[in-house]
C-alpha positions as CSV (number, residue, x, y, z in Angstrom):
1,X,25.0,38.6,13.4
2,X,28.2,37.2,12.4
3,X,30.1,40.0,12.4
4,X,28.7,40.8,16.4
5,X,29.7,37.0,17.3
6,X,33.3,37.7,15.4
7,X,33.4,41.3,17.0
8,X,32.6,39.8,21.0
9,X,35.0,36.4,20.5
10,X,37.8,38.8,19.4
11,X,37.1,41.3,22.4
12,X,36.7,38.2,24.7
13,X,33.3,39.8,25.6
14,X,30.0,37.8,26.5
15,X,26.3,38.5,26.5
16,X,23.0,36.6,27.8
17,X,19.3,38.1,27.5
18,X,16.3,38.2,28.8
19,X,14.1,38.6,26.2
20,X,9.6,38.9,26.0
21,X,8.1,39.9,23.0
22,X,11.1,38.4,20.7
23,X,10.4,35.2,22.3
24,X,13.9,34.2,22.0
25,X,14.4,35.4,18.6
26,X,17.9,37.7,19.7
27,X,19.0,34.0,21.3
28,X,18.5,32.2,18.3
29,X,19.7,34.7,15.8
30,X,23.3,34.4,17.8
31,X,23.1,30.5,18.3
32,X,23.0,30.2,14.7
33,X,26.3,31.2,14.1
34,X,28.9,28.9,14.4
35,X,31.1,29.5,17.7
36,X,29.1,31.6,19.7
37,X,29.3,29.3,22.1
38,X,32.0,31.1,23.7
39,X,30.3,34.8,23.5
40,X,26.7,33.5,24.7
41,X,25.5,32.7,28.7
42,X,22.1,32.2,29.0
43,X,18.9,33.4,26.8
44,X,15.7,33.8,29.0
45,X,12.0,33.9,27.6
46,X,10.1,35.7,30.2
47,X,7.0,36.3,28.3
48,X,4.8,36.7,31.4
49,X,5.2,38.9,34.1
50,X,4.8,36.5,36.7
51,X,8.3,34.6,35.1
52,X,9.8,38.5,34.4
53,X,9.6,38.4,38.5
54,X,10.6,35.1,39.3
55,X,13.8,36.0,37.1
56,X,14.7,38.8,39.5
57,X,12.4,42.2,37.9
58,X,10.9,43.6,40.8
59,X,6.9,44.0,41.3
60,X,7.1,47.3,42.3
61,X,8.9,48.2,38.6
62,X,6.3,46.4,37.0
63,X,3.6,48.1,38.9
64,X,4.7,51.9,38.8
65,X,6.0,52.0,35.1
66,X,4.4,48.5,33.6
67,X,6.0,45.8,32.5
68,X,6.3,48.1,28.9
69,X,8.5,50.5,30.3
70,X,12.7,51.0,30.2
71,X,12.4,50.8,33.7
72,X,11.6,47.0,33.5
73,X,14.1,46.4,30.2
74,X,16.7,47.7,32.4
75,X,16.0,45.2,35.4
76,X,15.9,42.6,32.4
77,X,19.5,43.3,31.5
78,X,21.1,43.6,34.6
79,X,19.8,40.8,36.3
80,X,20.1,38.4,33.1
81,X,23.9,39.8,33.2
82,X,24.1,38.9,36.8
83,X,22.7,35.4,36.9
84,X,25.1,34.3,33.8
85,X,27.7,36.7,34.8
86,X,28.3,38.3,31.5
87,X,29.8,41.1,30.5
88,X,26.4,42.2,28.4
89,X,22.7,41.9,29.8
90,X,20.5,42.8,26.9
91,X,16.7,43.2,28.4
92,X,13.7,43.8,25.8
93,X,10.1,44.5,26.4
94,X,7.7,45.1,24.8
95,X,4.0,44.7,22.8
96,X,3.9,43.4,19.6
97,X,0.2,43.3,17.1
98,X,-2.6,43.2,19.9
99,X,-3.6,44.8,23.4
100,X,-2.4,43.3,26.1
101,X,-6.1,42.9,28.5
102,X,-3.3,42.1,31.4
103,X,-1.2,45.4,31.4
104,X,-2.0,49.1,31.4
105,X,-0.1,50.4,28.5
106,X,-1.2,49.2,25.3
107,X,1.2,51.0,22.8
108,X,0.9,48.8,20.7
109,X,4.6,48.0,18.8
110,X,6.6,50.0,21.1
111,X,9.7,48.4,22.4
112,X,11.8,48.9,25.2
113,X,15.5,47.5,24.7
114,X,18.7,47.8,26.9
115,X,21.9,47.0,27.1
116,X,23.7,46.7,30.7
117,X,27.6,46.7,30.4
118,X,28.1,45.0,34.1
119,X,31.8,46.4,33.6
120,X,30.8,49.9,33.5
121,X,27.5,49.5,35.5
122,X,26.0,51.4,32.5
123,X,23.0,51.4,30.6
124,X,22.0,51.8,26.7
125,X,18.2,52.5,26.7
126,X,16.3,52.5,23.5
127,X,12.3,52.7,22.7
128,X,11.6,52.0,19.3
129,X,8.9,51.6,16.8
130,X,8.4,48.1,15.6
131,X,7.9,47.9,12.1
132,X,6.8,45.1,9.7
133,X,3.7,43.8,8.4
134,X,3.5,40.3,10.4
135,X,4.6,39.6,13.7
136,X,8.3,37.9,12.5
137,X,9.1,40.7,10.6
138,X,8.6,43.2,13.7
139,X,10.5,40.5,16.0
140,X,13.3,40.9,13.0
141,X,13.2,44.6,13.3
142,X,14.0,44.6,16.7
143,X,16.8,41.9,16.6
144,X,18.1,43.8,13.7
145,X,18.4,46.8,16.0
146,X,19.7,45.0,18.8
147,X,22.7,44.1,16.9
148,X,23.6,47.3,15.1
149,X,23.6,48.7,18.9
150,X,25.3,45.8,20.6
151,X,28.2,46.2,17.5
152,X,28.2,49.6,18.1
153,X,28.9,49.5,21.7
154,X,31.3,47.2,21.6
155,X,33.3,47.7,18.7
């Protein structure tokens, strides 16, 4: 994670995220790093829908893909990026270990991830696999991915 925070300081870049099934994992992963005060906004753990909406995801998203979808990951990112204007809105959704009784799709350790670069008005979507035994290491996973993406995209 280091070498993102180095990489986004140097570029005088900034990212927030609105984050659910990492519960806030990505945020703490970059807050551990010395100096990345300057790079990060805000981090947002919307682990329900009803606080996913509140935040700005619209009902009608959540309703005609689900709250699983890239469709909502998307509104994630870009409204994260808008309410801490940063240059990076990184949205992630996603089910992690058990069924969720509240939401249609239950695929189970799929993840919806993506990046919204407010500059270009561009998206990076990803679904992905999950993989780990327990819940942290799946949580890792992802984070892990996020980064190598995020670096990628900005480097």
């Amino acid at each position: 994670m280091k070498n993102l925070v180095n990489l986004l300081k140097n570029k005088k870049l900034t990212i927030s995220s609105m984050e659910s099934c990492t519960g806030g994992l990505l945020s703490s992963e970059i807050t551990n790093i010395d100096g990345s005060s300057k790079i990060f906004k805000l981090g947002l753990v919307t682990y329900s829908n009803e606080y996913k909406q509140l935040f700005g995801v619209s009902e009608k998203t959540i309703n005609e893909y689900t709250v699983y979808s890239n469709e909502v990951s998307k509104e994630m990112a870009k409204t994260v990026s808008n309410i801490a204007k940063s240059d990076f809105g990184i949205g992630i959704t996603g089910m992690l270990g058990t069924k969720d009784p509240n939401n249609e799709n239950n695929n189970i350790n799929t993840v919806y991830i993506s990046i919204y670069n407010k500059q270009d008005d561009a998206y990076n979507n990803y679904k992905i696999e999950a993989y780990g035994n327990t819940r942290i290491e799946k949580k890792m996973y992802i984070v892990n991915f996020v980064r190598e993406m995020l670096y990628e995209i900005c480097k």
